[in-house]
C-alpha positions as protocol buffer text, in pm:
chain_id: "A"
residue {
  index: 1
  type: UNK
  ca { x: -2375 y: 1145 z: -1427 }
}
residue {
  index: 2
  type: UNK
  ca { x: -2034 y: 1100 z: -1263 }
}
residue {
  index: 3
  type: UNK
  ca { x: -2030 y: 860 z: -971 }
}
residue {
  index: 4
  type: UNK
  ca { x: -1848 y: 1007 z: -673 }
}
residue {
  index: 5
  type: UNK
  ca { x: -1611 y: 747 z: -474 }
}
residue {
  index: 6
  type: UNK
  ca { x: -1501 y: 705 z: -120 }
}
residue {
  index: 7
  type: UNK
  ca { x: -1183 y: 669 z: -282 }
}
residue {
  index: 8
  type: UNK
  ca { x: -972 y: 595 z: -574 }
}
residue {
  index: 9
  type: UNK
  ca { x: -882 y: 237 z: -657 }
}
residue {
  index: 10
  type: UNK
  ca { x: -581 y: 144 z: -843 }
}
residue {
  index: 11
  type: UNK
  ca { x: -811 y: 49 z: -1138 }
}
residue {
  index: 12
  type: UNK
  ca { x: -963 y: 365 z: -1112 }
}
residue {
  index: 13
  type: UNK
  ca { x: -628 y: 534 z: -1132 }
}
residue {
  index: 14
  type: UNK
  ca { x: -480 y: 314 z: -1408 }
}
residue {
  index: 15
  type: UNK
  ca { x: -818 y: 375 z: -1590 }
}
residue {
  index: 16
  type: UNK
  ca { x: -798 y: 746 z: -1537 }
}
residue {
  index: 17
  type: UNK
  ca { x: -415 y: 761 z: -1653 }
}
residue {
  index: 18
  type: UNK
  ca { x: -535 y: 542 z: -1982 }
}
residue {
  index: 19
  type: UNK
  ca { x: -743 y: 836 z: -2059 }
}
residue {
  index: 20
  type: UNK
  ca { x: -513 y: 1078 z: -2004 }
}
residue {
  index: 21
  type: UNK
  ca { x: -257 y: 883 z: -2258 }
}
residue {
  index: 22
  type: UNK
  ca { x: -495 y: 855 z: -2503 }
}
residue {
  index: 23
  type: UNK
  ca { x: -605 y: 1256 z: -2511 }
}
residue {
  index: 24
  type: UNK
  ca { x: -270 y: 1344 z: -2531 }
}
residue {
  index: 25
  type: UNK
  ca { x: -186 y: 1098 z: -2779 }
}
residue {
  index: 26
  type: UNK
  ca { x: -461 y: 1243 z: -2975 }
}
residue {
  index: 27
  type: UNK
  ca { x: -326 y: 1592 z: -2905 }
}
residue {
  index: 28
  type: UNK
  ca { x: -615 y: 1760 z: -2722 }
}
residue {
  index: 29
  type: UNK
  ca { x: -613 y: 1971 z: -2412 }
}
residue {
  index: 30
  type: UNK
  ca { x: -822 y: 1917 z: -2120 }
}
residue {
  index: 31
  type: UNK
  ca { x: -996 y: 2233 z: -2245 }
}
residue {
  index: 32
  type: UNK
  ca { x: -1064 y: 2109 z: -2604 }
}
residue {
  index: 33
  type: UNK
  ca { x: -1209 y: 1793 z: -2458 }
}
residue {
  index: 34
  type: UNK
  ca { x: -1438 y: 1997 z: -2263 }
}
residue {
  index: 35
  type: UNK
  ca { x: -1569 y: 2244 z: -2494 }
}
residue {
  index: 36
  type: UNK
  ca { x: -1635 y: 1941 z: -2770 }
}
residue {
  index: 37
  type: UNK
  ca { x: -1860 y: 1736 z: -2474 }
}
residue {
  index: 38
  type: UNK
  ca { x: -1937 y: 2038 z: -2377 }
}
residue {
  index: 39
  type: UNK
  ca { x: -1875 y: 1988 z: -2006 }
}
residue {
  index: 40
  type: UNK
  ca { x: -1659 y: 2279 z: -1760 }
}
residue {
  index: 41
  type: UNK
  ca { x: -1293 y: 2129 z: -1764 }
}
residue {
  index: 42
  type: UNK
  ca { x: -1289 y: 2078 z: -1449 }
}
residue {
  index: 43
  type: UNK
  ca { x: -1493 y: 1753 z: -1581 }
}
residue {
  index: 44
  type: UNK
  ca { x: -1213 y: 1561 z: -1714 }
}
residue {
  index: 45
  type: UNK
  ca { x: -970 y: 1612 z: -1502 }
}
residue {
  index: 46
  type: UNK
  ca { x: -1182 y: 1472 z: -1250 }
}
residue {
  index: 47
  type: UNK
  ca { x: -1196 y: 1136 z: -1453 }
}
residue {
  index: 48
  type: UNK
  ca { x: -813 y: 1133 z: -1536 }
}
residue {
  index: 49
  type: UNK
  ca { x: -700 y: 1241 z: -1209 }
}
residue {
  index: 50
  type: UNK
  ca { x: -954 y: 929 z: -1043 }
}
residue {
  index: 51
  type: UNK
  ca { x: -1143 y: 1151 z: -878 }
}
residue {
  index: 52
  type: UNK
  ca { x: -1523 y: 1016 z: -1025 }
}
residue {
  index: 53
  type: UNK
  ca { x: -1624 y: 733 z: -1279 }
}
residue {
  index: 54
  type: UNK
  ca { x: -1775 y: 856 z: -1620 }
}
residue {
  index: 55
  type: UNK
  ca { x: -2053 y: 667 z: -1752 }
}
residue {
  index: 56
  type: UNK
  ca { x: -1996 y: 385 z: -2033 }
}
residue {
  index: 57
  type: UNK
  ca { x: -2136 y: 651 z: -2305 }
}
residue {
  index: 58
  type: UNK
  ca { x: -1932 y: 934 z: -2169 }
}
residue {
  index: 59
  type: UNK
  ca { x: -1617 y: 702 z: -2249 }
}
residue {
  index: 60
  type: UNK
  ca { x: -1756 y: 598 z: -2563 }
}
residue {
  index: 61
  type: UNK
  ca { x: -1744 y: 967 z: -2665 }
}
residue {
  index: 62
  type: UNK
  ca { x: -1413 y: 1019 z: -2556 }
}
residue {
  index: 63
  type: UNK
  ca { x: -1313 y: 711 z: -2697 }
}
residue {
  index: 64
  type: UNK
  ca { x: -1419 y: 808 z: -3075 }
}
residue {
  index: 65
  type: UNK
  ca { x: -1223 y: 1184 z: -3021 }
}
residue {
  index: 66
  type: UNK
  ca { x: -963 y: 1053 z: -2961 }
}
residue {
  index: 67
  type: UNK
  ca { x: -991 y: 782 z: -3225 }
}
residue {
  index: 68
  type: UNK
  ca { x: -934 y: 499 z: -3039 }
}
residue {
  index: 69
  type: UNK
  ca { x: -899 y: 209 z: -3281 }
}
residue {
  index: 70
  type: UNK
  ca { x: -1218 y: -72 z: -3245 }
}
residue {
  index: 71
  type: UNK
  ca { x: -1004 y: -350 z: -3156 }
}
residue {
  index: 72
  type: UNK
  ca { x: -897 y: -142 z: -2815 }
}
residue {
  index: 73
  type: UNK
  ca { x: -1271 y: -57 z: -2704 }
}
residue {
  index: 74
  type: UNK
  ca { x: -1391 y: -310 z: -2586 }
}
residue {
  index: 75
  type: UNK
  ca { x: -1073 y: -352 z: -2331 }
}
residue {
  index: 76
  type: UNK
  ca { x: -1125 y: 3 z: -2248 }
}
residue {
  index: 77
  type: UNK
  ca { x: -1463 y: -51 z: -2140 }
}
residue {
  index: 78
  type: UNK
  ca { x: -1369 y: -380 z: -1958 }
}
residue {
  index: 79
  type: UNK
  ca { x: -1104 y: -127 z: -1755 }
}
residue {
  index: 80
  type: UNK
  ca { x: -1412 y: 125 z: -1717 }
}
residue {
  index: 81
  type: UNK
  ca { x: -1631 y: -203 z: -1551 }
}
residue {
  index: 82
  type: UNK
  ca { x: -1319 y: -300 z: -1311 }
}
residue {
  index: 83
  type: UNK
  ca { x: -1264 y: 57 z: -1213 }
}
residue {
  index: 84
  type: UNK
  ca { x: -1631 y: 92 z: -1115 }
}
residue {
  index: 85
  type: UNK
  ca { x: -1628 y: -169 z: -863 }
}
residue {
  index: 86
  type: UNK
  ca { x: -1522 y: -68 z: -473 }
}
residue {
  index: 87
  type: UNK
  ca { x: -1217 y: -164 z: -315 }
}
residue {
  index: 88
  type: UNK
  ca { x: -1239 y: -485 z: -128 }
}
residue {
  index: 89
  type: UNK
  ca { x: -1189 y: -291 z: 207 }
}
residue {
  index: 90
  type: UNK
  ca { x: -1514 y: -92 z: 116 }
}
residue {
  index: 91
  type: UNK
  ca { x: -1674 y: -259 z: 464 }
}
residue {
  index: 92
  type: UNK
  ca { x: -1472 y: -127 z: 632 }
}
residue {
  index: 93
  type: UNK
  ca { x: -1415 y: 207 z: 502 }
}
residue {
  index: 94
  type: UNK
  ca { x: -1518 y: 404 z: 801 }
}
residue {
  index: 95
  type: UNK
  ca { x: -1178 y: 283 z: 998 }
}
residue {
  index: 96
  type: UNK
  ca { x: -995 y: 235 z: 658 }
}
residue {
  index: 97
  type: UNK
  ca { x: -663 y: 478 z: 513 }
}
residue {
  index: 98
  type: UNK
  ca { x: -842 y: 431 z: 207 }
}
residue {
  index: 99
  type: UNK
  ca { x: -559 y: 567 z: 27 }
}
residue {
  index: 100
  type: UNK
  ca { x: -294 y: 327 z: 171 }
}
residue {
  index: 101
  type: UNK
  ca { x: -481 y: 31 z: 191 }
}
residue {
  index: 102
  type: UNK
  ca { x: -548 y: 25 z: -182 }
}
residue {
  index: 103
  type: UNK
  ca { x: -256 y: 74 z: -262 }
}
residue {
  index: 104
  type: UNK
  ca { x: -102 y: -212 z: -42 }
}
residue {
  index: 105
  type: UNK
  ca { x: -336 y: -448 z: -170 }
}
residue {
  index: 106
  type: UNK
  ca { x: -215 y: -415 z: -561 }
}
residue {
  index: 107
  type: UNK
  ca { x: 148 y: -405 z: -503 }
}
residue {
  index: 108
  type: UNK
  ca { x: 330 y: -657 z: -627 }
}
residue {
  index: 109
  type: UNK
  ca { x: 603 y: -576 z: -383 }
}
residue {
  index: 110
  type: UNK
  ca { x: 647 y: -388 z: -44 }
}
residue {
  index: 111
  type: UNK
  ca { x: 959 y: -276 z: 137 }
}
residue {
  index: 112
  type: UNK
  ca { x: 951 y: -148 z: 452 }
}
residue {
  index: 113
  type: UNK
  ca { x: 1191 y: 5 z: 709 }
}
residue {
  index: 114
  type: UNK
  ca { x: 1021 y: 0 z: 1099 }
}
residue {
  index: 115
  type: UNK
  ca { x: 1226 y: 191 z: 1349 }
}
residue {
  index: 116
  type: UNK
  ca { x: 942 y: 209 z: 1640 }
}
residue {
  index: 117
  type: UNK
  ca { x: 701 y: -35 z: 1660 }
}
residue {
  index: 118
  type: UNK
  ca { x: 628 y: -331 z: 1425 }
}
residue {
  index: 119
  type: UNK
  ca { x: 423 y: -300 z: 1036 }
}
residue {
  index: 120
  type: UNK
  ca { x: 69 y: -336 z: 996 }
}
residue {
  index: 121
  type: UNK
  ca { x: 150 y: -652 z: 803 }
}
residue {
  index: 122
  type: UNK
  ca { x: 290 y: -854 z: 1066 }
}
residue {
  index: 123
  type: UNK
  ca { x: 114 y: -731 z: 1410 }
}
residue {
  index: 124
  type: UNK
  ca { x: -52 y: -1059 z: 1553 }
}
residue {
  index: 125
  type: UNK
  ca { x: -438 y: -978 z: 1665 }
}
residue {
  index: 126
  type: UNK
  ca { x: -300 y: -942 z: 2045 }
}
residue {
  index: 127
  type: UNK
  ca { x: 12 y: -672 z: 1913 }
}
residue {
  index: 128
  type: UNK
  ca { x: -237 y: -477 z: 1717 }
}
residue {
  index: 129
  type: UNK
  ca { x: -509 y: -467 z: 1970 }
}
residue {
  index: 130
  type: UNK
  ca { x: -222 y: -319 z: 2257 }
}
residue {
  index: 131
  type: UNK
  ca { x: -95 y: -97 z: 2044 }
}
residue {
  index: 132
  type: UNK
  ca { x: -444 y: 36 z: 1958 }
}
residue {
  index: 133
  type: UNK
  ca { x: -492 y: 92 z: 2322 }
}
residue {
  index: 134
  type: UNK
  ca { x: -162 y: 278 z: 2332 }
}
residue {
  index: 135
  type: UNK
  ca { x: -229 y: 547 z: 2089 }
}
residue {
  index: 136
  type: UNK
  ca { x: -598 y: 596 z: 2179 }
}
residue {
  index: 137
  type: UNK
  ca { x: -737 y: 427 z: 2490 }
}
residue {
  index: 138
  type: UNK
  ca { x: -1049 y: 594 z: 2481 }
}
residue {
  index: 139
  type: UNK
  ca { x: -1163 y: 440 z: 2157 }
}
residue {
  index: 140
  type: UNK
  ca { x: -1503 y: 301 z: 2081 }
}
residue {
  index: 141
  type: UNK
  ca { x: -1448 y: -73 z: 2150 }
}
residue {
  index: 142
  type: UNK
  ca { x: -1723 y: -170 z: 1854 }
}
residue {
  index: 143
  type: UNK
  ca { x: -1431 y: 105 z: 1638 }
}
residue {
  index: 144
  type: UNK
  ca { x: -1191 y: -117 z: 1743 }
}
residue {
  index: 145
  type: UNK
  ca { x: -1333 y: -427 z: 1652 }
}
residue {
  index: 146
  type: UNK
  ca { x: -1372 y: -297 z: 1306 }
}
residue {
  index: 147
  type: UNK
  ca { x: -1006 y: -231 z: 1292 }
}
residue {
  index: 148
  type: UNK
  ca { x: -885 y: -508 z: 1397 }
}
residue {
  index: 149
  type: UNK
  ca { x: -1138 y: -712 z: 1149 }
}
residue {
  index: 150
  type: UNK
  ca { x: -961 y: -461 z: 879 }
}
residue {
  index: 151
  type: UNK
  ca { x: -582 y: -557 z: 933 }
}
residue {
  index: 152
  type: UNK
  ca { x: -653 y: -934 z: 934 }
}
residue {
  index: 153
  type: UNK
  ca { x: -833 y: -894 z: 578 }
}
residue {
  index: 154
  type: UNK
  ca { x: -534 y: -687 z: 491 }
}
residue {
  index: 155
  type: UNK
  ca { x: -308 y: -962 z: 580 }
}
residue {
  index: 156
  type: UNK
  ca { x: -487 y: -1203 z: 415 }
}
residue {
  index: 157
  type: UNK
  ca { x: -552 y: -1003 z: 99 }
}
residue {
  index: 158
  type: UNK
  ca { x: -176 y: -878 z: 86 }
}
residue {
  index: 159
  type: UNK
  ca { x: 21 y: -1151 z: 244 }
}
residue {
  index: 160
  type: UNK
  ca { x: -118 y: -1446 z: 275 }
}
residue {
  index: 161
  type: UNK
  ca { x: -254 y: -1569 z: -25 }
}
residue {
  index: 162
  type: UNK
  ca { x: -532 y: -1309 z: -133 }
}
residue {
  index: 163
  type: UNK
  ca { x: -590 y: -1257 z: -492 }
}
residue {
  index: 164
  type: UNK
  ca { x: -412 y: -997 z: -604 }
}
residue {
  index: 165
  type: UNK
  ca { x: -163 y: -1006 z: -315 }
}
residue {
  index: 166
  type: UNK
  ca { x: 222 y: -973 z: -326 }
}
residue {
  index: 167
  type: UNK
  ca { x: 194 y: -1294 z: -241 }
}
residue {
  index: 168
  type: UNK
  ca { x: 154 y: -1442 z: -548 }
}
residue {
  index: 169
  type: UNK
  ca { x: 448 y: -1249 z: -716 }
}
residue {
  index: 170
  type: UNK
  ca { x: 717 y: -1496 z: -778 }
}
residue {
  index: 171
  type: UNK
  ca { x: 1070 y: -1504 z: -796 }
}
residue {
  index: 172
  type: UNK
  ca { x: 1102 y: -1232 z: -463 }
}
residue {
  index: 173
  type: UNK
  ca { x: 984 y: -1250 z: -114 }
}
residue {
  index: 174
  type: UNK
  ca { x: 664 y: -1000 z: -179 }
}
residue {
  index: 175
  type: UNK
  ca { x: 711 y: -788 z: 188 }
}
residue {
  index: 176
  type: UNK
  ca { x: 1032 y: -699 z: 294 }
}
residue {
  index: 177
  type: UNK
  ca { x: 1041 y: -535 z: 632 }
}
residue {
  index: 178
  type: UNK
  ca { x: 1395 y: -394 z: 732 }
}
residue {
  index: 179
  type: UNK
  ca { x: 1337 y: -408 z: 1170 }
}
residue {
  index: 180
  type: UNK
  ca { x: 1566 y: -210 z: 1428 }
}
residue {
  index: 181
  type: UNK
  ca { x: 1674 y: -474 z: 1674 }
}
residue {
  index: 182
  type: UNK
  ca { x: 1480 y: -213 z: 1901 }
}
residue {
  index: 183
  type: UNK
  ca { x: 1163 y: -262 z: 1744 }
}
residue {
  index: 184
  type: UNK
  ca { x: 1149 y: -633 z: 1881 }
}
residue {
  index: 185
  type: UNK
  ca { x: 1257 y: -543 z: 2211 }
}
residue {
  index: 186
  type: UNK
  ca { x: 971 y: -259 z: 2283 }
}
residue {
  index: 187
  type: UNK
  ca { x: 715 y: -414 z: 2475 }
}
residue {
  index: 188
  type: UNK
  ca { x: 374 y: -401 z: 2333 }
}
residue {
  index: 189
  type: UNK
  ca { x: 101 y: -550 z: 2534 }
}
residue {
  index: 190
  type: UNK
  ca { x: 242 y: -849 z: 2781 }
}
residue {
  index: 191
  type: UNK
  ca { x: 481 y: -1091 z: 2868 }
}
residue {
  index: 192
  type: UNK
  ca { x: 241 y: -1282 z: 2690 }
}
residue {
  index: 193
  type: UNK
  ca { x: 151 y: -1089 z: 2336 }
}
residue {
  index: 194
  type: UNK
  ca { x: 514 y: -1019 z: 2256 }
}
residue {
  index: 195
  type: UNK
  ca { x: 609 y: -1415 z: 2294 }
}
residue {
  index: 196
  type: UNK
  ca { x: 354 y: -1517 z: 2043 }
}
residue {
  index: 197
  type: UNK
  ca { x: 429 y: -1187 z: 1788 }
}
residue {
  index: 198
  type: UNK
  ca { x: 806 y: -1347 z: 1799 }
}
residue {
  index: 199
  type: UNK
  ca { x: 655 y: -1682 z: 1756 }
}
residue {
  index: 200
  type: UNK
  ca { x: 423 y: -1504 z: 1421 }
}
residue {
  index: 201
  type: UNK
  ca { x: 801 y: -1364 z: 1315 }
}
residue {
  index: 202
  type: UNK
  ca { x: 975 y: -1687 z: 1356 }
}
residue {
  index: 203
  type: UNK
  ca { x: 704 y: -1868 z: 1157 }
}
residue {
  index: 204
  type: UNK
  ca { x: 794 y: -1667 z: 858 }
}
residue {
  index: 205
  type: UNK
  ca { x: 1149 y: -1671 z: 866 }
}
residue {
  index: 206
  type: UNK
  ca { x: 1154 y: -1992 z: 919 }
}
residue {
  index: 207
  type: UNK
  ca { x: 904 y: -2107 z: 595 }
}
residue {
  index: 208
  type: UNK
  ca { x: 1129 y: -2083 z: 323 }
}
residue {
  index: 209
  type: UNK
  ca { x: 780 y: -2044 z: 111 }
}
residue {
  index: 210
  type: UNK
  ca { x: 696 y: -1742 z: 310 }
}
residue {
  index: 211
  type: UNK
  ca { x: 606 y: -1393 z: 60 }
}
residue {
  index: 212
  type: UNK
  ca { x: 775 y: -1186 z: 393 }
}
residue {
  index: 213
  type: UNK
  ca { x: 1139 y: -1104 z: 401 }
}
residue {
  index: 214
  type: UNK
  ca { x: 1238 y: -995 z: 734 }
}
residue {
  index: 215
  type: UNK
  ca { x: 1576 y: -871 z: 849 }
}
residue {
  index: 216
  type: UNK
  ca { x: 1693 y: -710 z: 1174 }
}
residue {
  index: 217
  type: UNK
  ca { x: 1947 y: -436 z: 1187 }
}
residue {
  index: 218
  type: UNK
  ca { x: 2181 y: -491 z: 1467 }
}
residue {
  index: 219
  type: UNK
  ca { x: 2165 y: -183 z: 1737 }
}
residue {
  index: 220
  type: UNK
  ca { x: 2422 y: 59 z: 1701 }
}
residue {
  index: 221
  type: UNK
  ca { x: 2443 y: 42 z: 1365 }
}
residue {
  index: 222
  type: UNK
  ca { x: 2469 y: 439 z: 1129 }
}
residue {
  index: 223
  type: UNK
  ca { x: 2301 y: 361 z: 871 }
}
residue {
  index: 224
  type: UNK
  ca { x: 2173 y: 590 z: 596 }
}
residue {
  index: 225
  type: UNK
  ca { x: 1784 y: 542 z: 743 }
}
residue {
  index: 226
  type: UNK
  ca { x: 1824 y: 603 z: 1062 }
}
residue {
  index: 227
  type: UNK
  ca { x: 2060 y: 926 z: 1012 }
}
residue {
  index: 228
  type: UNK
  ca { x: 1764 y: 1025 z: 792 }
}
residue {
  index: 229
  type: UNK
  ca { x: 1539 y: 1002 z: 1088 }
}
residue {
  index: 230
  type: UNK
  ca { x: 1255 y: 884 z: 841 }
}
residue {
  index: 231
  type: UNK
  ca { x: 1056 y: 686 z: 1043 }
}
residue {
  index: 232
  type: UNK
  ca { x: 830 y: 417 z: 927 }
}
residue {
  index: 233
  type: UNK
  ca { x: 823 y: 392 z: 553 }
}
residue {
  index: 234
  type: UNK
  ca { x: 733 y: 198 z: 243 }
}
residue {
  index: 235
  type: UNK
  ca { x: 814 y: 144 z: -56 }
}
residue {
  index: 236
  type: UNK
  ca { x: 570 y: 13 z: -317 }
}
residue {
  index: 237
  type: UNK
  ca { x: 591 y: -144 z: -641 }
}
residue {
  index: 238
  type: UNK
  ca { x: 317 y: -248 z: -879 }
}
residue {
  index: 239
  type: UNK
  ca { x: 221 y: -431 z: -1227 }
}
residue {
  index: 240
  type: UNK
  ca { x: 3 y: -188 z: -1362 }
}
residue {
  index: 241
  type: UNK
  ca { x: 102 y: -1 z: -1648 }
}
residue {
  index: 242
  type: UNK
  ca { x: 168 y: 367 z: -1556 }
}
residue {
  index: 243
  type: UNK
  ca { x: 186 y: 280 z: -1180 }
}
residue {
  index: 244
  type: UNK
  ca { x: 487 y: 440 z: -1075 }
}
residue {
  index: 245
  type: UNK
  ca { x: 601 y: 298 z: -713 }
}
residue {
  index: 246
  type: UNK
  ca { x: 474 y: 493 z: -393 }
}
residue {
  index: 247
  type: UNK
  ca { x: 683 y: 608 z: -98 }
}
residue {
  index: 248
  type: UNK
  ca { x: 461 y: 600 z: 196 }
}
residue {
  index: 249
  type: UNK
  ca { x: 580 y: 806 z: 513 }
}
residue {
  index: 250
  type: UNK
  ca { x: 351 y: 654 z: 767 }
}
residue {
  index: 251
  type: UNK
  ca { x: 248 y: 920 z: 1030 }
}
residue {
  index: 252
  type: UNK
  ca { x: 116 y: 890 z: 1399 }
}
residue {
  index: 253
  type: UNK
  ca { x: -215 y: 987 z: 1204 }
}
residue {
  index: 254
  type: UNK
  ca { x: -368 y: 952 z: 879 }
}
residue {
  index: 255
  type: UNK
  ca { x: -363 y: 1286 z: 842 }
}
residue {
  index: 256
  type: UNK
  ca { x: -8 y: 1269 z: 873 }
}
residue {
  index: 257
  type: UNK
  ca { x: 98 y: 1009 z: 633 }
}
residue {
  index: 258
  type: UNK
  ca { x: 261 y: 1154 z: 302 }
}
residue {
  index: 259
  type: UNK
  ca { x: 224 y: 958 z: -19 }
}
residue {
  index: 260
  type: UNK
  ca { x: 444 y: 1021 z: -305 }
}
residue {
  index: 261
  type: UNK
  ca { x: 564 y: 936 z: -635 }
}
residue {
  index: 262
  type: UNK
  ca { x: 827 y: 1173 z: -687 }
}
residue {
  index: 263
  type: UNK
  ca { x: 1113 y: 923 z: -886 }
}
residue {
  index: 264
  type: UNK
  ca { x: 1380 y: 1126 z: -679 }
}
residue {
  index: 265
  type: UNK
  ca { x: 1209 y: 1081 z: -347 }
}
residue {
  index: 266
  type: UNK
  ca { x: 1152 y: 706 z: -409 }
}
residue {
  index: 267
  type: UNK
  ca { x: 1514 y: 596 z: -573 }
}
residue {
  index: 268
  type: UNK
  ca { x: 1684 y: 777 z: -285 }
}
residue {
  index: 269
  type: UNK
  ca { x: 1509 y: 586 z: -52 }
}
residue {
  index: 270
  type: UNK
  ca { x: 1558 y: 248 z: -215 }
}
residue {
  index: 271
  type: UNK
  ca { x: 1883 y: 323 z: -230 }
}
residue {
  index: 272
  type: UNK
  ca { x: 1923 y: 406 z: 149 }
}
residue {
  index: 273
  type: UNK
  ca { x: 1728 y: 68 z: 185 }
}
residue {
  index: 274
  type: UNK
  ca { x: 1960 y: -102 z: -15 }
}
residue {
  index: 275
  type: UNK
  ca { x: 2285 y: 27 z: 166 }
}
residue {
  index: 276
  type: UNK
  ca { x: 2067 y: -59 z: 508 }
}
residue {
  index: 277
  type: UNK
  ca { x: 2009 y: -415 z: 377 }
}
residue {
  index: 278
  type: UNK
  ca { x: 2377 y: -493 z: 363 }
}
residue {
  index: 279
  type: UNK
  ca { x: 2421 y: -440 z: 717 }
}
residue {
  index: 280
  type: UNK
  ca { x: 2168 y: -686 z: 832 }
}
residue {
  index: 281
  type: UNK
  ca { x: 2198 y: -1029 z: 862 }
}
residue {
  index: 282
  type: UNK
  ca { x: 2014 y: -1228 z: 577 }
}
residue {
  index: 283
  type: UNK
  ca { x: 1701 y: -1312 z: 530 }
}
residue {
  index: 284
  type: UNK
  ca { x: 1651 y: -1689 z: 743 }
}
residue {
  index: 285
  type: UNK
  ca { x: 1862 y: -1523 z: 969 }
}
residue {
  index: 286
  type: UNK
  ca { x: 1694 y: -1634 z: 1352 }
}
residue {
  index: 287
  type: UNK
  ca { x: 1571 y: -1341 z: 1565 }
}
residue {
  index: 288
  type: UNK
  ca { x: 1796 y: -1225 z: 1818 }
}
residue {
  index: 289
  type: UNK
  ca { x: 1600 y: -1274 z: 2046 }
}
residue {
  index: 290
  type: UNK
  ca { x: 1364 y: -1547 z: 2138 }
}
residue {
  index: 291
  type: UNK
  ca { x: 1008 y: -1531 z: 2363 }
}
residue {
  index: 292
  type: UNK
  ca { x: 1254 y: -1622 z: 2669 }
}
residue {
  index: 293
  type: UNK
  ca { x: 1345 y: -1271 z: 2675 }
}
residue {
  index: 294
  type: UNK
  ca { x: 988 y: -1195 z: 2765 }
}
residue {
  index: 295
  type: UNK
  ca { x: 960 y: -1454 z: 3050 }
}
């Protein structure tokens, strides 16, 4: 039997592409495979498109139709064992974008552009909690708890040093966060909460060892983003063979953030990112502002 998921991991996705690769390599359709196993088609799609987990002799089968040589087995069925396991935020998947958070954590690199309020990936505790309260102040407190449990393991996991993180890809800060000069100026939460976020921002820019990148577009400024009125976005980049990068359109709700990995979609806004950039001061650059303006 199949194993349903809660949700796709990137190893599950990679794994499912690898199939994919190697029926068409072989030069079967989806509907030859299924007819030979004797399964509906429907079957295999589900296991290339990450959608369930076949069994180790399922693959095995699949493996000799499409004559896999013996010397690549074995690896496949170490792929089929990582792609089994459940995401690290599996704890927490009641509260968790599933879908996002997966594929934040495997990214080698993230670049983001926040017009409103400030990414996931840097909210302080105190910043995340007020703007929690913000968007729904009628939420179960014990909900809330779990959320805010959530974004510090993404942080850690992603940013901070977690295996697997984008902070352990070298050569390039591994988050990039493009800020309007009005982000840092909304207040979220107190006098209080917004002098320690700035403090958590500081830190970074100031830690030349820091995986975040973080520059802040001065106001005023027409550039290609913000004439786009795209709101919050990412962009993500990843190791994995067959992992395109992700644009990310982060919505008000989960129900309203768009994923894609439409090539188009993503180089025209890397490009817009780019042009953006150049406006900016550099990265090291000090806020303009400080906590004082908070006093």
């Amino acid at each position: 039997m199949s194993q349903p998921r809660s949700g796709p991991t990137v190893a599950l996705r990679c794994f499912g592409a690898d199939l994919r690769r190697r029926r068409e390599a072989a030069g079967m359709t989806l509907q030859g495979v299924a007819e030979t196993i004797k399964k509906d088609r429907a079957t295999p799609a589900r296991w290339e498109n990450a959608e369930t987990v076949p069994n180790p002799r399922m693959v095995a089968v699949l493996l000799d139709l499409y004559s896999t040589p013996a010397a690549e087995r074995t690896e496949v069925l170490r792929a089929l064992e990582e792609a089994k396991k459940p995401g690290w935020w599996h704890p927490w998947r009641e509260v968790a974008e599933v879908g996002v958070i997966d594929l934040e954590s495997a990214a080698t690199g993230i670049r983001s552009y926040a017009p409103g309020v400030l990414p996931d990936l840097l909210q302080t505790t105190e910043y995340a909690e007020a703007l929690m309260s913000l968007r729904n102040p009628y939420e179960d407190p014990a909900v809330r708890r779990l959320r805010l449990e959530l974004l510090e393991a993404r942080k850690a996991h992603t940013i901070e040093g977690g295996p697997g993180g984008v902070a352990n890809n070298e050569n390039r800060a591994g988050l990039w966060v493009l800020l309007e000069q009005a982000t840092l100026r909304r207040r979220v939460g107190g006098p209080g909460v917004m002098t320690r976020q700035l403090d958590y921002l500081e830190a970074h820019i100031a830690d030349v060892g820091s995986s975040v990148a973080i520059q802040v577009i001065p106001p005023g400024v027409p550039h290609p983003l913000a004439i786009s009125l795209c709101g919050h976005l990412e962009i993500l980049r990843f190791k994995e063979f067959g992992m395109g990068e992700r644009l990310i359109q982060i919505g008000l709700h989960p129900a309203m953030t768009l994923i894609t990995d439409d090539s188009d979609a993503v180089e025209n806004y890397r490009m817009a990112m780019d042009v953006t950039s150049g406006y900016a001061p550099p990265r090291f650059t000090p806020l303009p502002l400080t906590s004082k303006d908070f006093g």
